[in-house]
N, C-alpha and C positions, 0 to 999 in steps of 0.2 A: 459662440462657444459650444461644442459638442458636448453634449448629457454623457456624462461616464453610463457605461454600460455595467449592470450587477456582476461580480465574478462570482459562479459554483463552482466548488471546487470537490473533484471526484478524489478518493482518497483509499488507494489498494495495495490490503495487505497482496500478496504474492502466491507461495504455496497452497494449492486448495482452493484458492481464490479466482485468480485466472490462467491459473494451470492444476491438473489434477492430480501434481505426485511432488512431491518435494524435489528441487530443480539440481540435485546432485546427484537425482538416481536416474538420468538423462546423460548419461553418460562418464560421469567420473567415477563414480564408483565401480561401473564394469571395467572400467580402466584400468582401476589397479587390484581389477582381481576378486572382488568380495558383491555378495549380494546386498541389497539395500538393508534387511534383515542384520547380519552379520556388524555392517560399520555402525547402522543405529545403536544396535546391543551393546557394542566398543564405546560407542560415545555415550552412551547412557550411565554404563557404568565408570569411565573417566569421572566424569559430573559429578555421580553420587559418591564416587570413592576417594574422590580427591574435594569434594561441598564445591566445588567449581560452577561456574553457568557453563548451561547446557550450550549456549554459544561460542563461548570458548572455546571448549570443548568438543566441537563439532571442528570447530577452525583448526585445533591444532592437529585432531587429527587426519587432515585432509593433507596436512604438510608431512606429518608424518611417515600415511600410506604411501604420499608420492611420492617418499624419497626412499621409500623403500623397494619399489617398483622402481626404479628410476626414471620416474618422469618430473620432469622440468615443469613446477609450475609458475610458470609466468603468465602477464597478465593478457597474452594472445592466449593462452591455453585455457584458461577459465572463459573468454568471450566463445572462444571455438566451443567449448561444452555446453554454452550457453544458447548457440544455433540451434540444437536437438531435442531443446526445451518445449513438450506439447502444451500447448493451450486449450480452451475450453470453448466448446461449440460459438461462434461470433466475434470471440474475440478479438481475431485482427480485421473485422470490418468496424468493430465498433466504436473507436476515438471517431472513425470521418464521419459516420453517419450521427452521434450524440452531438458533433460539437456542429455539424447543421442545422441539428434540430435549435440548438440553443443560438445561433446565429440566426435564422430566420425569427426564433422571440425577442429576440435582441437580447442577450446573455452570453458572458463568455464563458467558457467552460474551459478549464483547467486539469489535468491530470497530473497525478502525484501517486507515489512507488511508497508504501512505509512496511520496511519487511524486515524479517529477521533471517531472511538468504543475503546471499550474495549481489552486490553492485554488479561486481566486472561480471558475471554469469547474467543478469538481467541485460546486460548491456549486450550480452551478444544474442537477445531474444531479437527476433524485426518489429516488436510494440516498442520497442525501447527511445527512437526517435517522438515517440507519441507523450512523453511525460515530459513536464517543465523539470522537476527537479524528482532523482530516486534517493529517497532515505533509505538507505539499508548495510548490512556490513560486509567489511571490504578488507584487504589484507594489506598491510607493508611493505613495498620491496626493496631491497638491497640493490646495491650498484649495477647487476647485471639483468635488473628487472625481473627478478625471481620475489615469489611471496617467503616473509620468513614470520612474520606477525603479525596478528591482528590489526589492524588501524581502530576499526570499527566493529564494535558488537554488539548488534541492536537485540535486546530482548522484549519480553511482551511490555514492561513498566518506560522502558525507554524509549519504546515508540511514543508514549504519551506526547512528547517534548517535540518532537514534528510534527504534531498538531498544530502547537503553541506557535512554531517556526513558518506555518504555513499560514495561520490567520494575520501575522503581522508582516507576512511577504517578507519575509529571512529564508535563504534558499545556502546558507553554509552552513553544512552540518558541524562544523567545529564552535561555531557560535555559542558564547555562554555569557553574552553580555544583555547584546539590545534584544533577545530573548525574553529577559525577566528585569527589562525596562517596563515602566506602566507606560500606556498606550489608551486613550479614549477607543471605545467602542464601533464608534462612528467614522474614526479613521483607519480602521484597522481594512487591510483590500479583500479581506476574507471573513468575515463572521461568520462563527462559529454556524447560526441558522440559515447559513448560503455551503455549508460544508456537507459532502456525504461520504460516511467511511463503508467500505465492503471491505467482510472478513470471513472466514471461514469457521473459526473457532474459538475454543475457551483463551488460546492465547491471545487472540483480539480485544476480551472483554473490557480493559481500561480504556482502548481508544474507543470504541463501543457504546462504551458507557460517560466520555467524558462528552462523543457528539451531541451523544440525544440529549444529555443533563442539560445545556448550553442550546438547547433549539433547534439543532442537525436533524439530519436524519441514518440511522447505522442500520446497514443490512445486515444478513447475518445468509451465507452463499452455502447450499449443500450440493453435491453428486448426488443425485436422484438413486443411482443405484446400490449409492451406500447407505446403509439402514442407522449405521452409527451418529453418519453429519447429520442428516436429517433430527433423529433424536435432540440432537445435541444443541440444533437450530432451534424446533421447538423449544427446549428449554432455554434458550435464552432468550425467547419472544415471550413467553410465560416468566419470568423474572425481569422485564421488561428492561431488558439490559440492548434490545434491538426494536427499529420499529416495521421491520420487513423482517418476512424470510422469503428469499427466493431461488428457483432451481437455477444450478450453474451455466445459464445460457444467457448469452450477451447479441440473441438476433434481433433483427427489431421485431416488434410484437408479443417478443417475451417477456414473461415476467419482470424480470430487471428493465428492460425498455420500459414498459408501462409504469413502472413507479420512478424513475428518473427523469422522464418524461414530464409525468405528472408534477415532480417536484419541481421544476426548471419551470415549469408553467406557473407555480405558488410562490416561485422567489420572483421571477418577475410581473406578477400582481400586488403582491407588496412593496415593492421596490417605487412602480406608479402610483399605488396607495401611498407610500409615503411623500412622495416628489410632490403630490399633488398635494397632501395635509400642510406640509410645508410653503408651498407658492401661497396657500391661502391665509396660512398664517401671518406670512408675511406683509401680504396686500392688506389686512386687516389693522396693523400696529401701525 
């Protein structure tokens, strides 16, 4: 019988993360007409003027605008904005090159999407074939495949819950059952201290903060040329809310290589640590 191999499980927010602009202002928003400035300001104050989430509130008005412009969004229209979507220095070499490194340690390595953008937009990035499963929010459509409402509105507190859904290998995001079934430790295909989250910012801090509580590891991603992430990183390695900060480059030899790396190499020396405490234990009784 073949030795199950340990799963790590890589766990990325989206905007800031491994793109450096929020993935609406990649072409939908000059679509219908307004600067990224302008629709934020509109959606900001929807939120605060109506107590709404900013989620929501971002979703609706994106149906909004587009129907005021007359554009059709359906769910080809959101992949197609989705294509224009920049990435961050390594990022499309780097699922092939991590999940070799974790293959030649003998570790599987797993990717996963927990964001509070859009699905169908992530899906028309080309990493998007690179993740097991994307948590993130998404819209509803009507008979003729047009978006008319939200399905999905993942905010900063509701990401927590695709943690939960990731360590006990639940990959429906409608799930609310075997969820918040108890589940021993040991059979779970993801523990928590085989998980690692990257985020960008303060709205990360619950998944952040529930990896590392639970024995993970949480990075915490800034744009070197922004003085504000950077800050912002710091402080949340200084309230120990991450166990990294690293600049947003995903080449090998960067930063994020070397601590991914590094970590991939620490699950699977524990993983033979354990295998082996156990074979002796056993031989022993």
């Amino acid at each position: 019988m073949t030795k199950k191999q340990p799963i790590v499980a890589l766990v990325y927010d989206f905007d800031g993360t491994l793109s450096p602009g929020n993935m609406q202002e990649f072409g939908f928003i000059q679509a219908i007409g307004k600067t990224p400035e302008e629709f934020w300001e509109t959606s900001d104050a929807i939120s605060s003027g109506q107590e709404m989430s900013h989620i929501l509130a971002y979703m609706k008005l994106m149906i909004d605008e587009a129907r005021y412009a007359g554009i059709s969004l359906k769910r080809d229209s959101f992949v197609s904005f989705g294509r224009a979507i920049k990435l961050f220095p390594g990022v499309k070499e780097w699922f092939s090159l991590i999940n070799e490194y974790g293959h030649k340690k003998g570790v599987i390595v797993e990717h996963y999407i927990n964001s509070s953008g859009l699905t169908e937009m992530i899906e028309g990035t080309e990493i998007a074939k690179e993740f097991k499963k994307i948590f993130a929010s998404s819209f509803w459509y009507d008979q003729d495949n047009v978006a008319t409402w939200p399905a999905v509105a993942v905010d900063f507190t509701s990401k927590t819950q695709f943690l939960f859904k990731i360590t006990k290998g639940i990959l429906d995001i409608s799930d609310k059952t075997k969820v918040n079934e108890s589940q021993k430790d040991e059979s779970k295909p993801v523990p928590f201290s085989n998980m690692i989250y990257f985020g960008d910012g303060e709205t990360d801090i619950p998944c952040m903060k529930i990896v590392k509580m639970f024995g993970g590891n949480s990075i915490a991603v800034y744009k070197p040329e922004r003085k504000e992430k950077f800050k912002t990183a710091q402080k949340l390695l200084r309230q120990e809310r991450v166990n990294f900060i690293c600049k947003a480059d995903y080449s090998m030899d960067s930063e994020i290589w070397k601590v991914v790396t590094t970590i991939i190499d620490k699950v699977k020396m524990e993983d033979d640590f354990a295998r082996l405490q156990r074979k002796l234990r056993n031989k022993s009784l």
